[in-house]
N, C-alpha and C positions, 0 to 999 in steps of 0.2 A: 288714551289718556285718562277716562273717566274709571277707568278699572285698574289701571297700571301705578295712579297717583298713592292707592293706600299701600300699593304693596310695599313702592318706594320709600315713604315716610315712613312705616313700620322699621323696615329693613335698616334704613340706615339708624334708628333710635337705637335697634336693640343689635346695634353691630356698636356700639357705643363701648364703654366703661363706666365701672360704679354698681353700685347695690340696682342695677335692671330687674332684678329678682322681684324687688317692692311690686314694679308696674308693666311688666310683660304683661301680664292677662290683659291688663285693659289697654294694651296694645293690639293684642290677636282680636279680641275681641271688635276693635273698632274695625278691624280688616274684615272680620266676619259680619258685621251688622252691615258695612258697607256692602257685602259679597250678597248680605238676604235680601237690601232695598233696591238694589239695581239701579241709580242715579246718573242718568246719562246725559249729563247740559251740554258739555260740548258736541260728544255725537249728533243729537237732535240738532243742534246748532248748523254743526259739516254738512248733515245730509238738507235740511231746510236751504243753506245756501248751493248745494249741489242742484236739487230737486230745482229751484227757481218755481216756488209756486207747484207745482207737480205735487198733489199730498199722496198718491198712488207710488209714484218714485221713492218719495220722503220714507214712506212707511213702508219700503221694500228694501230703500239701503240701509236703516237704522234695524230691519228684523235680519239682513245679514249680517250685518255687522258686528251684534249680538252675537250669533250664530258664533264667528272666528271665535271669539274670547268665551265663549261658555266650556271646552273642553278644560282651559289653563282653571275656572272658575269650578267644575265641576273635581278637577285634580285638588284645588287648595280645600274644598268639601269633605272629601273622601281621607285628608292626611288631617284634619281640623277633628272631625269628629269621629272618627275611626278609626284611622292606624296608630295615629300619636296621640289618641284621648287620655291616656295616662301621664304623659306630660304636659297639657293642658291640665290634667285636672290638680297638679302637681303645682301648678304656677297660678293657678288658682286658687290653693288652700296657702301657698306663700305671704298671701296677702296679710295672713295672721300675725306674721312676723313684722309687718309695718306699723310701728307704733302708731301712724297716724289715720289706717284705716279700721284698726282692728275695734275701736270704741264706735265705729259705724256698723261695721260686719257683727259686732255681739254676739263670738262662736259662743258654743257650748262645747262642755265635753265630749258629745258624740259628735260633731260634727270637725273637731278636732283629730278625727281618723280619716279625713281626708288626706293628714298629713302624710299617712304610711302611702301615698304614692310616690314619695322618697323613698330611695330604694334603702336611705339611713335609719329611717325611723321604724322601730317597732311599738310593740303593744306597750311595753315596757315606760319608754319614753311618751307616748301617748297620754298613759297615764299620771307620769313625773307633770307633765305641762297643765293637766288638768287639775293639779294644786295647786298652782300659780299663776291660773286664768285669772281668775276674779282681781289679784291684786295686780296684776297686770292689764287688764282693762282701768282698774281706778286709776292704777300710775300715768297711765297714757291719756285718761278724760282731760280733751280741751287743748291737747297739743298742736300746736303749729308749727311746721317743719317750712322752712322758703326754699330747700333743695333737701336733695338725698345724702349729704354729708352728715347734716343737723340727726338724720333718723339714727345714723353710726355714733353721733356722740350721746344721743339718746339711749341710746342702747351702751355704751361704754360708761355712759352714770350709772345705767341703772343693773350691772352683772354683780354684782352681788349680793342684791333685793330681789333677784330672778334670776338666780345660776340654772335653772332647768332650761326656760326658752332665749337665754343669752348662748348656752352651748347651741344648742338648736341654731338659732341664727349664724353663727359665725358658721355650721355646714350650709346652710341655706345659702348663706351669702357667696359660697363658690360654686353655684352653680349659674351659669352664666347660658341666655337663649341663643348664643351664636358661637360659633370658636373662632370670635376675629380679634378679640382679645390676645387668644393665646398667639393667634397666627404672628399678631405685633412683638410679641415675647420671640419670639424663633425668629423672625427678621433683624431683630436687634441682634442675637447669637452670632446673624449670618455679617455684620459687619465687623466681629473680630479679624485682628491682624492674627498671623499664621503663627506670631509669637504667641499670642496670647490663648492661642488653641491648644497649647500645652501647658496652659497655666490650671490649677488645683479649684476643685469646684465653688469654694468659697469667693474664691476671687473673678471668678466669673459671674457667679451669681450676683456680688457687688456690683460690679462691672455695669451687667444690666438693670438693676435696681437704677442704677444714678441717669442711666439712659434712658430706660423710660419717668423717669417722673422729670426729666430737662424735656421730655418732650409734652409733657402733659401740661407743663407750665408752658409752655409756646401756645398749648390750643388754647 
């Protein structure tokens, strides 16, 4: 439970919908801070009332116990910091793109190439964003967002005082840390009638449109 809780809450936020882009990092992130402090209240807890007093027991079932979940612990390590650092470091420099962190983060220009770990971004663009930093940190000094809708209307004021990191974001904003998004797009596909499988792509794409946002209005 004490290891299995962050994976859970992470998982299902960013199996979510909406600009996730904003705040994946400091989603992985809490799952890795949690993975470096080792915080075990309930185990200590199980094995104390197992042990009955026994601190020799106590401290033999909590160092097994450990033991089970350090392989699953040592696998989310090895995909965190090494196989997939490029997209970590990817969801990392996205943060620029949230109006409401970016007057904290205070990029610069170099450090604004973090971005080309999008596979969209080149030198080129790199460069386009780094003439429109400055007034895009003022525009954003002091903003308060009460959800991630607010950041999209932030960003839909301000695309033509910032046509270089408004294109940027709208690629940013389809990249999404899970495919359970899309998995919901294909589910709704798989509830057309046998007529409507032969109907023209338009109208199927309609079709789903109206069905996923009647369902988005229910959550």
């Amino acid at each position: 439970m004490d290891v299995g809780v962050h994976f859970v809450t992470a998982t299902y936020y960013l199996e979510g919908d909406g600009p996730l882009i904003f705040t994946c990092f400091e989603r992985l992130s809490a799952v890795q801070h949690a993975v470096a402090v080792g915080h075990f209240p309930c185990l200590e807890a199980t094995a104390r009332e197992i042990a009955g007093g026994n601190a020799a027991l106590q401290n033999r079932l909590i160092t097994e116990a450990k033991a089970c979940v350090q392989p699953g612990l040592n696998f989310f390590r090895e995909k965190f910091n090494i196989q997939f650092i490029s997209n970590v470091r990817a969801f990392k420099a996205a943060r620029f793109c949230c109006p409401v962190q970016v007057t904290a983060l205070r990029p610069d220009a170099r450090s604004l190439e973090e971005l080309k770990n999008f596979p969209f971004v080149n030198d080129a663009m790199v460069a386009a964003l780094a003439t429109e930093l400055l007034l895009y940190i003022a525009a954003a000094d002091g903003l308060v967002c009460n959800n991630e809708e607010e950041k999209l209307t932030w960003w839909a004021a301000h695309q033509d005082t910032l046509p270089q990191w408004t294109a940027l974001v709208r690629k940013v904003l389809l990249v999404q840390p899970s495919s359970a998004s899309a998995e919901r797009v294909f589910s709704l596909l798989a509830t057309l009638s046998a007529q409507q499988e032969a109907a023209l792509e338009d109208y199927i794409e309609a079709s789903v449109m109206v069905r996923y946002n009647n369902n988005q209005r229910k959550l």
